[in-house]
N, C-alpha and C positions, 0 to 999 in steps of 0.2 A: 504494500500500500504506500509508503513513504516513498517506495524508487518512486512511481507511478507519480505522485507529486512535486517529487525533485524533478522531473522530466514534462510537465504539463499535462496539457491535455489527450486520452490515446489518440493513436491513427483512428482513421475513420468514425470520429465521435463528431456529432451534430449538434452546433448548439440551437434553441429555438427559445421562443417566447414563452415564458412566464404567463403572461396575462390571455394575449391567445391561441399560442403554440403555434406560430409563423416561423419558421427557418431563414427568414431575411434578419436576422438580427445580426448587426452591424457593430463595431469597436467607434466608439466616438474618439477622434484625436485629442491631443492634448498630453497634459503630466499624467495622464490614467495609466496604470499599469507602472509606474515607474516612483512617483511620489506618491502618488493618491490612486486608491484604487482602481480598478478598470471599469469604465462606464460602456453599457449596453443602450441601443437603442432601436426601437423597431417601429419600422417606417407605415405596416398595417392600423397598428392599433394605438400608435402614441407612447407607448410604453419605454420610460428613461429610466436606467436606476442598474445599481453592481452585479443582480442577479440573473444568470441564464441556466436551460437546463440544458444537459448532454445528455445525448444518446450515443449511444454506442450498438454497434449492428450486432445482432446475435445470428446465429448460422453458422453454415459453412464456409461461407465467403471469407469471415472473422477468424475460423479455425486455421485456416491456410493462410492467411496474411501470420498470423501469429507462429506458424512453424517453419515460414522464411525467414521470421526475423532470427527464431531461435538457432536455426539451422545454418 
């Protein structure tokens, strides 16, 4: 769990909205991420603020991305 967030976010993880689960959800520029947290914003529904969700793909596509890297 800690490598996982010493290294960010996985391969092929999604992030989306919060408020209405839109996949456009954008990185506002600025000190975000650097001095002050990272700002989310999403262009559908309005929604501004630190929080987004990730998904991450389950299957097989996932299992074989994850035995090249090991491999």
């Amino acid at each position: 769990m800690l490598r996982r967030l010493r290294r960010g976010r996985p391969a092929g993880a999604v992030c989306v909205c919060p408020r209405c689960g839109s996949p456009r959800v954008r990185r506002l520029p600025g000190l975000f991420g650097w001095l002050l947290p990272t700002t989310y914003y999403c262009p559908d529904c309005g929604y501004r603020g630190p929080l987004v969700l990730e998904f991450v793909p389950e299957g097989p596509e996932r299992e074989a991305r994850e035995g090249e890297r090991e491999g």
